[in-house]
Structure formats: structure tokens, C-alpha cells
C-alpha positions in Angstrom: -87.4 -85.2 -50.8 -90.5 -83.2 -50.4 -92.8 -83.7 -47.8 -96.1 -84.9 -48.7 -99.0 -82.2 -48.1 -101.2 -84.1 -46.4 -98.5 -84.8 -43.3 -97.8 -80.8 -43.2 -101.4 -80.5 -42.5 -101.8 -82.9 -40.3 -98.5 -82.3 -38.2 -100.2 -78.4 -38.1 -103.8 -80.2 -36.6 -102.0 -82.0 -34.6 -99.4 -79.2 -33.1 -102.5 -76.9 -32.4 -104.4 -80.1 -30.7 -101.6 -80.5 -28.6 -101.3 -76.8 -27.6 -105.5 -76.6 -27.5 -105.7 -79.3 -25.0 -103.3 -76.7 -22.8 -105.8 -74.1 -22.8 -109.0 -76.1 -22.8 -109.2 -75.6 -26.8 -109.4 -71.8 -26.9 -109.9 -70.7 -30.8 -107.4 -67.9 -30.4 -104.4 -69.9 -29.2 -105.0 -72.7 -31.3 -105.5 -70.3 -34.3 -101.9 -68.6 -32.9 -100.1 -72.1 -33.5 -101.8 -73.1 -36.9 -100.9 -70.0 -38.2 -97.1 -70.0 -36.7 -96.6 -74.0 -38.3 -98.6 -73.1 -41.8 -96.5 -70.1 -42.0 -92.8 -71.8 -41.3 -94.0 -75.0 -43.8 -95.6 -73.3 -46.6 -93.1 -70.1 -46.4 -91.4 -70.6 -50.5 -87.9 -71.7 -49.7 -85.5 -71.2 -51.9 -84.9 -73.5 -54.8 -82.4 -76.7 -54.5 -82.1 -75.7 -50.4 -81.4 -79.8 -48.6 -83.7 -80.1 -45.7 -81.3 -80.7 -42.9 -83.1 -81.0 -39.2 -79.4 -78.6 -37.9 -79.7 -76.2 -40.7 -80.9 -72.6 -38.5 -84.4 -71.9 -39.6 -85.7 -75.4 -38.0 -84.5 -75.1 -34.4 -84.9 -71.8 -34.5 -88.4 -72.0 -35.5 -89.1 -74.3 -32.8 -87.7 -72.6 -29.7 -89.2 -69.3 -31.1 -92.8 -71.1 -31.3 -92.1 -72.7 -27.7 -91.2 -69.5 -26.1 -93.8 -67.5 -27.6 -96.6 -69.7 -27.0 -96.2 -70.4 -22.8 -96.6 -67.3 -21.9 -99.9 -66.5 -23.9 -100.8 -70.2 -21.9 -100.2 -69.2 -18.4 -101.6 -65.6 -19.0 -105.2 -67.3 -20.3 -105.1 -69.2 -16.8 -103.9 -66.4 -14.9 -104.4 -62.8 -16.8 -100.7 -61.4 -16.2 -97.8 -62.5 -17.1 -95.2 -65.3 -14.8 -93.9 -62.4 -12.7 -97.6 -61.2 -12.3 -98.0 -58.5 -14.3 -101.4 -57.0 -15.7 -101.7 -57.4 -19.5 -104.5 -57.0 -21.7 -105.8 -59.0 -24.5 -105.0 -56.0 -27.3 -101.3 -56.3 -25.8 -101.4 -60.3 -26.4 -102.7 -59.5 -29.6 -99.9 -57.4 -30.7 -97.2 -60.3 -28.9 -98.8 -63.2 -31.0 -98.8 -60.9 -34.2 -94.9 -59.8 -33.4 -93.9 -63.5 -33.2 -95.4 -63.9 -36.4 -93.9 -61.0 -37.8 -90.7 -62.0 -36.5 -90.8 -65.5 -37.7 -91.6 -64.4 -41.1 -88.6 -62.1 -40.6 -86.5 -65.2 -39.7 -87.6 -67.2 -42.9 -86.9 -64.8 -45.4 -83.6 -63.9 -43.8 -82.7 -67.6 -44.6 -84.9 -67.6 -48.0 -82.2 -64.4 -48.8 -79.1 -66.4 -48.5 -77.5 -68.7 -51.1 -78.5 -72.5 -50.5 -75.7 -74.2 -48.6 -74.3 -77.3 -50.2 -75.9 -80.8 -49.6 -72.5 -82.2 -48.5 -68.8 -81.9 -48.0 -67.2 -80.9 -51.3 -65.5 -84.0 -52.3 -61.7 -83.3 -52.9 -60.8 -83.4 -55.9 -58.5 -86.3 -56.3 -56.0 -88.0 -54.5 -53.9 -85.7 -54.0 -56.6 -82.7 -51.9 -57.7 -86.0 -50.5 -54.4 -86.4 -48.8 -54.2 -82.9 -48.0 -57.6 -82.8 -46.0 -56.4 -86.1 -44.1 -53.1 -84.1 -43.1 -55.0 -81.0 -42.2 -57.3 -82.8 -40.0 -54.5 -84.7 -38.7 -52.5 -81.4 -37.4 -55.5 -79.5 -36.6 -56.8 -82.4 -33.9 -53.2 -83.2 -32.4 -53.2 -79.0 -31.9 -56.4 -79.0 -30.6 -55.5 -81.7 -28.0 -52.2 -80.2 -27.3 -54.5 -76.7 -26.7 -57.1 -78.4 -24.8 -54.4 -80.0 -22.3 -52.0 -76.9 -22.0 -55.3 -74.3 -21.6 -56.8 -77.2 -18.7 -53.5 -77.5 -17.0 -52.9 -73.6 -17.2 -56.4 -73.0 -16.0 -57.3 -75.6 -13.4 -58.3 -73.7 -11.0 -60.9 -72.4 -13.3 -61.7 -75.3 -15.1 -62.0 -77.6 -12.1 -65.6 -75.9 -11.5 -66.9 -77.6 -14.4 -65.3 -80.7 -13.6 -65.8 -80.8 -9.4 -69.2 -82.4 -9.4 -68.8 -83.5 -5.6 -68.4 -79.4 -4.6 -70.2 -78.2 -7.0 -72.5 -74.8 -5.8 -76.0 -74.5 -6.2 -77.4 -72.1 -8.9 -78.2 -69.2 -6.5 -74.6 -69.4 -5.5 -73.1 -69.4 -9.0 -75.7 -66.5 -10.2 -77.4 -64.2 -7.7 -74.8 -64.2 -5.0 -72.5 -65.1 -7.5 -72.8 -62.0 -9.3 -72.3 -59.6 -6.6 -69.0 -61.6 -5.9 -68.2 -60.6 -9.1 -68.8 -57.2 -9.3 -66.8 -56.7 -6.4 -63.8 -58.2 -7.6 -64.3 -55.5 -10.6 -64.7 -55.1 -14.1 -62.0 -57.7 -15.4 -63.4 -60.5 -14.2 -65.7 -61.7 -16.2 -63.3 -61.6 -19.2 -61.4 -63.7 -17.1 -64.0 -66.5 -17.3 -63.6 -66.5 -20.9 -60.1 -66.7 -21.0 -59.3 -68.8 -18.0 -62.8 -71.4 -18.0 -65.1 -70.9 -21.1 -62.1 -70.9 -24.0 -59.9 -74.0 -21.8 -63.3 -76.3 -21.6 -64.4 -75.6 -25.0 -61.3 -77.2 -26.1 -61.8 -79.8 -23.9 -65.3 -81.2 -24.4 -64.5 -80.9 -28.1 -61.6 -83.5 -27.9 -64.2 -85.2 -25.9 -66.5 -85.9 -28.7 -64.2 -86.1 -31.1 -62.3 -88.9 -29.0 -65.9 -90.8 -28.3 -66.6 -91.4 -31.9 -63.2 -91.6 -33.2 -60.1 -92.7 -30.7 -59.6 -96.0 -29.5 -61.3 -97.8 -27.2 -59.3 -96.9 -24.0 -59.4 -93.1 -25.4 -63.3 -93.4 -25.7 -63.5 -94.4 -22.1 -61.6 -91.3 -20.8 -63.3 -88.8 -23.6 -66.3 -90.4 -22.2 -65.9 -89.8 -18.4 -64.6 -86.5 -18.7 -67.6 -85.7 -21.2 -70.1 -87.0 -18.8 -68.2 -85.4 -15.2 -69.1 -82.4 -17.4 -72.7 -82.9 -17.9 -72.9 -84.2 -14.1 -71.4 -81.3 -12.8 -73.7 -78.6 -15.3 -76.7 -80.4 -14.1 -76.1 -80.5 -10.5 -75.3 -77.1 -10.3 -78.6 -76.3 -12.4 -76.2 -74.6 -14.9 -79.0 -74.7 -18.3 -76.5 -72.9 -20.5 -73.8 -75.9 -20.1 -75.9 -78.7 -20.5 -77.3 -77.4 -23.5 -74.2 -76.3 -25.2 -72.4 -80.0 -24.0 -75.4 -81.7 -25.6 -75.8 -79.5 -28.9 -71.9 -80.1 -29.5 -72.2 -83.6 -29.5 -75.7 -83.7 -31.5 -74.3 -81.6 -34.6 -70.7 -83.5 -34.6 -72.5 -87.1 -34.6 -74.9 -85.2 -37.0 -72.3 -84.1 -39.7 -69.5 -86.4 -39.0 -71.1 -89.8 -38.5 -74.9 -89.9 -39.5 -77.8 -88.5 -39.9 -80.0 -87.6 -37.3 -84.2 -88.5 -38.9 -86.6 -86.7 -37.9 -88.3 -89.1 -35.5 -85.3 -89.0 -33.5 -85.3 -85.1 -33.6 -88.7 -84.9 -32.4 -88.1 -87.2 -29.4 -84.3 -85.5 -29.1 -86.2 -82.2 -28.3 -88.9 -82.9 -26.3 -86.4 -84.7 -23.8 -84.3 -81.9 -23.9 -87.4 -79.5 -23.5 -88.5 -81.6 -20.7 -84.4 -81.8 -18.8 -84.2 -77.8 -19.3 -87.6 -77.3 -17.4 -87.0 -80.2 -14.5 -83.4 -77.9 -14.2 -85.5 -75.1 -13.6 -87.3 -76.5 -11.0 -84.4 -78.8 -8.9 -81.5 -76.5 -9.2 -81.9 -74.7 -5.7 -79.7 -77.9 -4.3 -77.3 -79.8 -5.2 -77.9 -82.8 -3.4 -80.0 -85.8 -5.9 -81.9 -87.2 -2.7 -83.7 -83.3 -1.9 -83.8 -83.2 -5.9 -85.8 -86.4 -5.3 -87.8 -85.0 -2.8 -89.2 -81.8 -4.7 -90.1 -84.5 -7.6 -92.1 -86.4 -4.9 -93.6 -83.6 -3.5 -94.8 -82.2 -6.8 -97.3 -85.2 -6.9 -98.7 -83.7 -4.1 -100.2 -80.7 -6.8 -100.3 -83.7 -9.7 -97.2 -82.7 -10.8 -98.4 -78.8 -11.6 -94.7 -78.1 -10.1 -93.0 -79.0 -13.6 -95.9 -77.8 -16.0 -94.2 -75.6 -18.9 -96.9 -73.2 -18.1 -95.0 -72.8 -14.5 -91.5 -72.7 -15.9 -89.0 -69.5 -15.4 -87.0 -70.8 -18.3 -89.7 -70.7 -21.2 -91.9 -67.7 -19.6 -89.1 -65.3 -20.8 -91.5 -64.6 -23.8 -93.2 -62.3 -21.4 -90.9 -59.7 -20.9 -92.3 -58.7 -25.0 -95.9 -58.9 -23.3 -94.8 -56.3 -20.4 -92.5 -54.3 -23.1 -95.8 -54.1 -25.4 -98.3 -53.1 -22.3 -96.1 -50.4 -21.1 -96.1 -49.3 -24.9 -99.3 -48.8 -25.0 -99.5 -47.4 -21.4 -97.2 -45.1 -22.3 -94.9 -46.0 -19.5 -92.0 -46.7 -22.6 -91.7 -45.4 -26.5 -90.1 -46.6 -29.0 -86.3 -45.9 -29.0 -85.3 -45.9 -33.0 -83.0 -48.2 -32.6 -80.5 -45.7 -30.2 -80.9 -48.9 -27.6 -79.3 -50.9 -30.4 -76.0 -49.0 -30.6 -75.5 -49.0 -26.7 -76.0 -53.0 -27.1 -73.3 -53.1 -29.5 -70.9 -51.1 -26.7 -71.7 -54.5 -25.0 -68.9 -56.0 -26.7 -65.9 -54.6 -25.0 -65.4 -55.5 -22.2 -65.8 -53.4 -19.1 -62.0 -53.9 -18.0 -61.9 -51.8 -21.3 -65.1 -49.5 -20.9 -66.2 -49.5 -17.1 -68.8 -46.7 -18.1 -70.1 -48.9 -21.1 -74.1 -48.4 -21.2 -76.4 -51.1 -19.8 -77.6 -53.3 -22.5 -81.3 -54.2 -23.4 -81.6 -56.7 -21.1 -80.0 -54.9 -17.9 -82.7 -51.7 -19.5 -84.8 -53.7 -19.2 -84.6 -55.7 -15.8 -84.1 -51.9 -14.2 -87.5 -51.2 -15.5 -89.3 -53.6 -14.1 -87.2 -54.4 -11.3 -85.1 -51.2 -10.1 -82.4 -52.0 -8.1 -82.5 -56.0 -9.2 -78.6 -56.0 -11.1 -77.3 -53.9 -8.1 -78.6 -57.3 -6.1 -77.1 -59.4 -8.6 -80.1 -60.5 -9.9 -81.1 -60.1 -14.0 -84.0 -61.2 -16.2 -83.7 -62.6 -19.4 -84.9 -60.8 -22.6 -86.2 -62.2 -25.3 -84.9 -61.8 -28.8 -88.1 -60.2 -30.5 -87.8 -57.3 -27.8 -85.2 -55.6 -29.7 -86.8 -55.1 -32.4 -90.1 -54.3 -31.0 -88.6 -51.6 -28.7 -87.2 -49.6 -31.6 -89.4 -49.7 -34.4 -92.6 -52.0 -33.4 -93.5 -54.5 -35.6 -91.9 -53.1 -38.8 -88.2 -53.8 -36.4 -89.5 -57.1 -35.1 -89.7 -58.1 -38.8 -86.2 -56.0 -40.2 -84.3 -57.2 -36.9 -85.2 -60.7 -37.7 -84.7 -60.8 -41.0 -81.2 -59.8 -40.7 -80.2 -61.9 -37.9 -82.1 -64.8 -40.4 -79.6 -64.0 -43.0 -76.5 -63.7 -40.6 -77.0 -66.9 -38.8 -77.8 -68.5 -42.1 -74.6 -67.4 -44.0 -72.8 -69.1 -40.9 -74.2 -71.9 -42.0 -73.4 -71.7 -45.0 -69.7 -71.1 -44.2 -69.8 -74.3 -42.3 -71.4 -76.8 -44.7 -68.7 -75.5 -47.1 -66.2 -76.5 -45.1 -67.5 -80.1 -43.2 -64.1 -81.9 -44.6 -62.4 -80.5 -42.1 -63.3 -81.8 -38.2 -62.8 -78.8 -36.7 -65.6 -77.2 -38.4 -68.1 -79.9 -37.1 -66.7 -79.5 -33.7 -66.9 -75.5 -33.7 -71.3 -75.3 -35.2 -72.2 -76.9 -32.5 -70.2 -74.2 -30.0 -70.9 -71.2 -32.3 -74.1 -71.7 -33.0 -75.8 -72.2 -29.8 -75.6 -68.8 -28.6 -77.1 -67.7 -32.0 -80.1 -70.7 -32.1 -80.6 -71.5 -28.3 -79.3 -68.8 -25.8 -80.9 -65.7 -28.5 -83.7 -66.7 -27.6 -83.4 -65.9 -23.9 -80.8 -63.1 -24.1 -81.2 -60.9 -27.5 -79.7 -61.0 -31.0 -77.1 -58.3 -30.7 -75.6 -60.3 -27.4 -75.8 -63.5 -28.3 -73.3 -62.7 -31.5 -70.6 -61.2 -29.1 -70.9 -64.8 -27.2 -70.5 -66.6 -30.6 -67.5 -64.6 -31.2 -66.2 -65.9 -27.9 -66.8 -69.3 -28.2 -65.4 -69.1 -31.9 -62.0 -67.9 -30.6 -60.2 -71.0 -29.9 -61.1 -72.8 -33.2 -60.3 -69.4 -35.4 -56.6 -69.7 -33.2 -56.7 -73.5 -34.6 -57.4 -72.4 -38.0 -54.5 -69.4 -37.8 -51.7 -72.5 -36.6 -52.8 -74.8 -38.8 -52.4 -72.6 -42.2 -49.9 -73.5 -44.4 -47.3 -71.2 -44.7 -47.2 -69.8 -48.7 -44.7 -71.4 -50.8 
């Protein structure tokens, strides 16, 4: 059903209010956010497309438009950037018109695509209807049989994501983390995906399968392991998990059980906006009573401690303020997309290539910050950057629009196939790199962790076929 004209508008008033009363109602920023919301709303969509709250374009809108705005926030109140960098107001000019650019990009990458189906293709007749009930059958008693054989295999590795009572802070799974890692060499980090990421992917999916669908004694367990999981992400200030644990279980219930309205989007978001930014903020322990005491000292600045404007997490938008000022500084030039085909090297792994080339990201840290990765430190990137880096605002727009349509025929692929469990299990795990983690860590990247986090259910699909009469 089409949404009545007069709520677009005012959901635009009231979007650029809310973002006005940020920056004690400057025109610029407000005008920034009118035209980002009248732009996604009134972009032509393509004809017969359902309006589904999980479908790509909406979250990804949404993050973009949340990323993109905080940093032009805190540079009004502070003229540079979070990590207090001098920019200028033709360079924020540029970054608001990029974002534009790129959501346009985004849109008509989706606009491009055919419209995916409204529903699960009904079987046919009895018969397909007993065939998907079989399917499903084998495919979740292999998954479980996985999921248990992978943990069991693995618990050494697994047990981190489990061990909420020893878990490590964030600076000990990241900074210090890192240089553990590079000294144990190149291998290890495909280890992680093999021996932790894969094992617990299988195992939180059973999870929410089990919640909604097992019986009660089975929900109980699925339900304690699922929220041990959670516990143990958030305690260790691990973003990345809690995220991926909660869009799992959003786009199952979602597809497989109902509906999620819009209201309950809405509220869904903000309290996940809000968990991701307190994260950013508590994770340097690991102990709840000190988290309790940073949230009572924070009154002490009227709670300016949590402010968006103040968060590491949604500043990342920057680093395309600082890539555009040194553009114009002359300190960078565009790279033609050269950058792009090094990123792609990203995918093998450096047990494979130890030589590989430093992605965009790791460029881009080392230009800012030389000698940060060598300290196991990083910075994110965001998404736009790539783009912007090769081509200006012509790439923003081409990168975009092909990532758009990528991430939209995914989609695509999935709605088609929404009889089957599996496939609600694996959009929520493939598509959060794509959607969420993009964002924060580039377009080219965040495909190679999709194709990770695809792997187990592509092996489910592969022992599950039918062999050919």
C-alpha cells in the first residue's frame, strides 16, 4: 500500500527537526537531511516492488544517512573532524553532496534490478508441498548435526564466544589482540573462520531456529545458548557480534513468523543505534559494576559521554571528510580505481599471499596514522571512500550503484527461495556484512566477509541436493 504524501512530508519535517535541534537549527544541515529523506522517498521505484522494512535499500539508507550526518554534527561544534582534523566548509560541501550522490547511486542500483517476489512461491501441489517439508526436514537435522560436530571440533575456539565469565576486554581482543596475531603469522586469521566464525554461525542459527520452532525444553536451551552469546559479545564490547546475533534473529522472525510494522522498526533501530553507541563507550572493561560507574559518571557532563556526536562507532563518516580535504590539499589524487584491484587481492588469504597489497582501509589508516597497523591498531573506512578515491563523485555514484544492484539481486535470490528455512537463517548472516559492517569497512571487503559467512549454508545446500535420478 502506498504511503500517503502528506506522512512522507511530514516524516522529512520531522527527521530534519530532529537533526536541527542537534545543531541549534543550522539551514545547511537541516537542508542536508531534507534533501537525503525527499530523495530516498520520492526516488521512482520500480513498478509492482513490495515495501518490505528487510529488503536492502531501507536499512541501508538509514545507516548511510546516520553515518553521514554525525560527523558534519560534531565538525559544526568543533571544526575538524572526531580525530581532530582541520576541514573546511568547501570539503563538507563536497562530503554532504557525495552522500547524496552515493545514495542516489544506491537507489537506482536497486531500481535496476528485477522486483523480488512478494512471498514464498507456493508449491505447486501436494506433492512439491511434501518435497519442501522433506528438504527442510534434512537440511535442519544437517545443520544441527554440523553445528554440534563444528562446536565440539572447535571448542577451544568457540568457547570465546560462549565464556562470558573470562571473557577479554575489547582492547585485548583488538589492539593487543592484533599484534598477537600477527605474530603467530599469516594463517591465523583464516583460522578464525574455519575454527570460530563458520562453527558459531551454525550454532546461533539452530539457536533461532530452535526458539521459534522446537519444543519447549529445546527453546529453553536454544535460548540460553543464544543469549550466553549476546552476554559474552556485549561484555567483551564485541559490536560486530551483537549486531550480526541480533539481525539473524530480526530477519528469521521477519520472514518465517511475522511481519515486522514499521513502528516496531523504528523503535527496533533506535535501541539498537542507542546499544551500539553505549558499547562504544563501556567496552574498555568487562566488569557490569565499572560499566555502571562510567554511566554514573557521565551525568557528571549531563550525559555528553554517550552523545552520537561523541561516538567512535558513527564518526567513521569522517575518514571521507579527511580523504576529500587532502584532495583538495593535494596531499592525495585520485587513484582510477588501481586501489580497487589491490582490495580485490584482499580475498586470499595471506597464508596464500603474505605479500598481498594493503587494502583501502589499512591505505588509508597508514595515511593518517603511519605506523598505527604495525601497533595493531586500524580505522574504519567508510564505504563512499572507495569510490571517491578513484573517480570523485562520478565513482561515489558508479561504485554505489553497482553495489545497489549486487546486494539487491541477493535479495532477490532469497525471497525466491523463503520455503526453504535455511535461506531465512543464512540473509540475516550474509547480509550484514553487505548492509551493516559496509558501512564501516568498504564495499569490496565487506563482500569477501559475506562469502565467508555464506560458506556453511552453501555446504548445507551442496549435502542436501538430491542426487539426479
Amino acid at each position: 500500500m502506498k504511503t500517503p504524501l502528506y506522512r512522507v512530508l511530514l516524516a522529512i519535517l520531522l527527521i530534519s527537526l530532529l537533526v536541527g535541534a542537534s545543531a541549534h537549527f543550522q539551514l545547511p544541515v537541516m537542508g542536508y537531511a531534507a534533501a537525503y529523506w525527499a530523495l530516498f522517498f520520492f526516488f521512482p521505484h520500480r513498478p509492482g516492488q513490495e515495501s518490505d522494512l528487510m529488503a536492502p535499500a531501507v536499512p541501508l539508507a538509514l545507516m548511510t544517512f546516520l553515518y553521514s550526518v554525525i560527523p558534519v554534527l560534531f565538525w559544526l561544534d568543533a571544526g575538524a573532524t572526531y580525530l581532530g582534523e582541520p576541514v573546511g566548509t568547501r570539503a563538507v560541501t563536497i562530503y554532504c553532496v557525495a552522500n547524496l550522490a552515493g545514495l542516489c547511486g544506491l537507489l537506482a542500483g536497486v531500481r535496476l534490478c528485477p522486483p523480488a517476489p512478494r512471498a514464498a512461491a507456493a508449491p505447486a501441489g501436494p506433492a512439491e508441498a511434501g518435497a519442501v517439508a522433506v528438504r527442510n526436514r534434512i537440511q535442519l537435522r544437517l545443520m544441527t548435526a554440523m553445528a554440534v560436530v563444528s562446536g565440539l571440533a572447535c571448542i577451544r575456539f568457540v568457547w570465546e564466544k560462549l565464556d562470558f565469565v573470562h571473557v577479554k576486554t575489547y582492547l585485548d581482543s583488538s589492539g593487543a589482540g592484533r599484534i598477537e596475531k600477527l605474530a603467530e603469522g599469516a594463517a591465523q586469521p583464516l583460522q578464525e573462520v574455519i575454527f570460530q566464525l563458520i562453527p558459531m554461525i551454525l550454532i546461533t542459527s539452530v539457536a533461532v531456529w530452535a526458539i521459534f520452532n522446537a519444543a519447549r525444553i529445546y527453546r529453553l536451551a536454544a535460548a540460553a545458548v543464544f543469549g550466553v552469546s549476546v552476554l559474552t559479545a556485549f561484555l567483551g564490547g564485541n559490536r560486530s557480534d551483537l549486531v550480526r546475533y541480533g539481525i539473524a534473529l530480526l530477519t528469521y522472525y521477519h520472514y518465517r513468523i511475522r511481519k515486522i510494522r514499521a513502528v516496531t522498526f523504528i523503535l527496533l533501530a533506535a535501541g539498537g543505534i542507542v546499544l551500539v553507541n553505549l558499547v562504544s563507550f563501556l567496552r574498555v572493561t568487562t566488569d557490569v559494576r565499572a560499566m555502571v560507574e562510567v554511566v554514573r559518571e557521565s551525568q557528571a557532563d549531563n550525559a555528553k559521554t554517550f552523545s552520537l556526536k561523541n561516538s567512535t562507532e558513527f564518526n567513521v563518516g569522517s575518514t571521507l571528510m579527511t580523504l576529500i580535504q587532502s584532495m583538495e590539499d593535494g596531499r592525495l589524487s585520485f587513484n582510477g580505481g588501481a586501489y580497487v584491484v589491490d582490495e580485490m587481492a584482499s580475498y586470499l588469504p595471506r597464508a596464500i599471499r603474505p605479500s598481498r597489497p594493503l587494502s583501502m582501509s589499512e591505505r588509508y589508516a597508514e595515511f593518517v596514522m603511519p605506523g598505527v597497523l604495525e601497533q595493531g591498531g586500524g580505522l574504519g573506512f567508510y564505504f563512499l571512500g572507495e569510490g571517491y578515491w578513484a573517480f570523485g563523485l562520478p565513482g561515489v555514484f558508479l561504485f554505489s550503484l553497482v553495489f545497489g544492484w549486487l546486494v539487491q539481486r541477493l535479495y532477490v535470490l532469497f525471497k525466491r527461495n523463503l520455503r526453504f528455512e535455511i535461506s531465512a537463517l543464512a540473509y540475516g548472516w550474509v547480509m550484514y556484512p553487505l548492509i551493516f559492517s559496509s558501512i564501516r569497512s568498504g564495499m569490496v571487503a565487506s563482500f569477501k566477509v559475506s562469502l565467508m559467512a555464506a560458506a556453511p549454508f552453501l555446504l548445507l545446500l551442496l549435502l542436501s541436493r538430491r542426487p539426479a535420478a
